[in-house]
N, C-alpha and C positions, 0 to 999 in steps of 0.2 A: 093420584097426585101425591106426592113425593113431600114430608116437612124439609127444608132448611137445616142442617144439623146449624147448633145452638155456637159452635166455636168457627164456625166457618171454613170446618175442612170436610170436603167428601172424602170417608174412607175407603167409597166401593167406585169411587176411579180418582186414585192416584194420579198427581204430577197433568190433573185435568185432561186427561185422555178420552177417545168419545170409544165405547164398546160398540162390536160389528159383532153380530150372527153369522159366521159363514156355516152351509150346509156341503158338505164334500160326501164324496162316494167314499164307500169303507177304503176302496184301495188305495185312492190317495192318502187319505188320514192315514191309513197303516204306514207307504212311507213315509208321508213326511214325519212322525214320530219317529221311526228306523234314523231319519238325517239329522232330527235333531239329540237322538239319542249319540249317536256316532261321532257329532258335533260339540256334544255338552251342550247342547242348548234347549232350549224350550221349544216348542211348538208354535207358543205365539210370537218367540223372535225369528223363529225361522219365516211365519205367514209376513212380519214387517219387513223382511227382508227381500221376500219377492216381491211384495208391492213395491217397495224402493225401488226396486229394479224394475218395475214396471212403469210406474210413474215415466221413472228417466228415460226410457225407452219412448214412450210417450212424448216425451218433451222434445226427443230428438227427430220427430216424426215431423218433416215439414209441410207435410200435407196438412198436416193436423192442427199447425202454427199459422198455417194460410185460415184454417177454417175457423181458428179464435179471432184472428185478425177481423176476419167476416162480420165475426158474431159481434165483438167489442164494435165497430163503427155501428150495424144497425143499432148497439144498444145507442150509441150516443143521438143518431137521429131522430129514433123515438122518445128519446129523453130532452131534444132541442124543439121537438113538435108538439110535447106536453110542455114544458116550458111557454111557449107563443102560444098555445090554449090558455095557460092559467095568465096569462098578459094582457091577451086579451078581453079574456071573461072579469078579469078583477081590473084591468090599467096598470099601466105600466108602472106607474107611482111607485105598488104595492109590490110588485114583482123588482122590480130593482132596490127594493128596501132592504128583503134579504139576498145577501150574495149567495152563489155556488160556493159550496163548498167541499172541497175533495173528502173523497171518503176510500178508506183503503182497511182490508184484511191484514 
């Protein structure tokens, strides 16, 4: 476990970034260092930059938007069947005392 620095800036992740481990085969490390050398860049902006472009790749995948869709409704019926659990178990009373409230990333 980690103290708190005293002023309230982490200086081993800047700008609140999360650190990733990635493990590559020496060959790809060798190029992607040769691209970011050739590039001027860094190694770790080159790794942000394929994920970017993975991501968006990703996002553009409609299969894949069907299968969030999927996922977002089962959460919310699980989340409307625990709802009428705790309504039931405690009365309505209690359960409509506090409201839903959106919660967003």
């Amino acid at each position: 476990m980690t103290t708190p620095p005293i002023d309230g800036i982490d200086r081993h992740n800047p700008g609140n970034v999360k650190t990733l481990a990635v493990r590559l085969e020496p060959d790809i490390h060798t190029q992607l260092v040769l691209i970011a050398q050739l590039r001027g860049s860094t190694l770790t902006e080159e790794i942000r930059q394929a994920l970017a472009a993975h991501i968006a790749q990703v996002k553009a995948n409609t299969d894949l938007v069907s299968q969030a869709e999927s996922a977002m409704a089962e959460i919310e019926r699980e989340a409307a069947a625990r709802r009428e659990a705790i309504a039931s178990l405690f009365g309505n009373e209690q359960a409509e005392a506090k409201p839903r409230t959106a919660r967003g990333r």
